[in-house]
N, C-alpha and C positions, 0 to 999 in steps of 0.2 A: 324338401325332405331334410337337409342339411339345416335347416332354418328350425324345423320342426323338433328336430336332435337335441341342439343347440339351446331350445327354450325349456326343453324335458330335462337336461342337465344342470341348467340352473334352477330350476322348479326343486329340483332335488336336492340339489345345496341347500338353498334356502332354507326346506323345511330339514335340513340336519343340525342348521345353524341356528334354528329358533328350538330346537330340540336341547340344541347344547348351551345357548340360554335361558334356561327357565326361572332364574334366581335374579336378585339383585348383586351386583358388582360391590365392590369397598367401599370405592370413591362414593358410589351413591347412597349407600349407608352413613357414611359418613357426614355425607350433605343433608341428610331428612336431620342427622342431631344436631346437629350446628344449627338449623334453620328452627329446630325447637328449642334448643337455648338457648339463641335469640329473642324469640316470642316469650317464652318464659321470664327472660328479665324484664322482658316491659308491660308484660300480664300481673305478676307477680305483686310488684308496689301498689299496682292500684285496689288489688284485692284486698292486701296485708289491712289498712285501716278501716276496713269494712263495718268489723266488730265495734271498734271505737265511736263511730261516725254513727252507727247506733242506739250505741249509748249516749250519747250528746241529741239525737235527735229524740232522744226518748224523754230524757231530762228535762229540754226547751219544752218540750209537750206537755209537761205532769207542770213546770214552771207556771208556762202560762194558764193552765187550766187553774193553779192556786191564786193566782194575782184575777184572773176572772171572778173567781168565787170571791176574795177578798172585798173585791169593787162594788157586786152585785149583793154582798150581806150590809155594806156602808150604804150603799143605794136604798133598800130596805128601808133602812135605821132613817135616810132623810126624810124618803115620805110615809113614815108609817109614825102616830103619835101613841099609839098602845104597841103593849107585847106582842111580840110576833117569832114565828120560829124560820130560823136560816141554818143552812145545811145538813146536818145528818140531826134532826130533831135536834138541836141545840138551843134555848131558851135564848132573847133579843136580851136579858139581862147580865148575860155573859162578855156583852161588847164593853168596851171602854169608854171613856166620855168626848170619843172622838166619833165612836160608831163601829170602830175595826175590834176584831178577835184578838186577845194575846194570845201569844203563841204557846203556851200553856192550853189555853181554850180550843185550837185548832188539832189539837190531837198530842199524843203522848212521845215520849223519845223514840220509841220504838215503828210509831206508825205517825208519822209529825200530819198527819193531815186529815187523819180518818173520822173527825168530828165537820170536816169543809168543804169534803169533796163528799160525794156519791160515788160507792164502790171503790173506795180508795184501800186497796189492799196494794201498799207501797212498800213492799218488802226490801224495796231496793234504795228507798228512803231515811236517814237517819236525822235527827235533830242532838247536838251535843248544846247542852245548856252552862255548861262550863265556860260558854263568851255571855258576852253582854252586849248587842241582843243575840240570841243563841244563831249558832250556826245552822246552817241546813247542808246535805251531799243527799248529792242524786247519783244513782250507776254512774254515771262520767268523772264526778268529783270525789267518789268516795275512793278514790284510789284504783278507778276499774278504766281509766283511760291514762298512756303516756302524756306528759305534758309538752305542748307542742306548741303554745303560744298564739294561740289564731286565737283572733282577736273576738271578744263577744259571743263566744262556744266554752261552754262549761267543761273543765277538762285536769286532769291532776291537781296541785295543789289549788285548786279556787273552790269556795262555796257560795251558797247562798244568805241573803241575812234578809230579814223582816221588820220591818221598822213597823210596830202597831200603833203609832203616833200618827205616822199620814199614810197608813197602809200600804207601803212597797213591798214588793217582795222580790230581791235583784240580785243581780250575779255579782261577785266581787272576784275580782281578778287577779290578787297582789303581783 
């Protein structure tokens, strides 16, 4: 019976005690922000170059899709001995005496590619003819990424150039 008493009064503590706990404490508030600004600085950096890493993988994309088309209109030109039409309806008399497009021929400053590619709405694309041979910037280059020096990733001050002589079409890195 004393036994019985005994566990009826702590039974009743207890639940006064989790009554009068219903809340989180300081300390433990304090430990949930510490442990998320923690996480946060090391979540944070790998997100931040997201955007960039985008635009570089978009660049390399639309790149090599123009060095493909370049290769496959010279291809063309080898084994075809009459006119023939390569890219966006573009006449085989348009190529040079190497076989490759000038970059004149390949589309206008504004859309440098939309005579080479198919559905080349490259808005994000510009050709400045002001060098010799003209420049190319893709989203990454045209001032849309930090320059951060990784090496063979298009990125701040680097463009593209074209050489219609032996049809390259390459990253320059200065």
């Amino acid at each position: 019976m004393l036994r019985q008493k005994q566990v009826q009064i702590l039974t009743r503590q207890l639940r006064i005690n989790m009554k009068l706990r219903e809340g989180f404490t300081l300390i433990e508030l304090i430990l949930v922000i510490v442990i998320i600004g923690i996480l946060s600085t090391v979540a944070i950096p790998r997100f931040s170059n997201l955007i960039d890493n985008s635009k570089i993988a978009s660049e390399l994309s639309t790149a090599a899709s123009v060095q493909s088309a370049i290769d496959a209109t010279h291809g063309e030109w080898i084994t075809n001995s009459c006119p023939f039409i390569w890219g966006n309806e573009q006449n085989s008399t348009l190529l040079n005496t190497e076989g490759y497009p000038d970059a004149a021929d390949m589309g206008d400053t504004a859309n440098p590619f939309k005579y080479i590619l198919k559905n080349a709405d490259n808005g994000d694309w510009i050709r400045n003819d002001a060098f010799s041979p003209p420049r190319y910037y893709g989203p990454a280059t045209n001032g849309g990424t930090k320059d951060r020096n990784l090496a063979h990733k298009p990125e701040g001050n680097d463009y593209w150039e074209y050489n219609a002589t032996v049809g390259t079409f390459k990253l320059i890195e200065p």
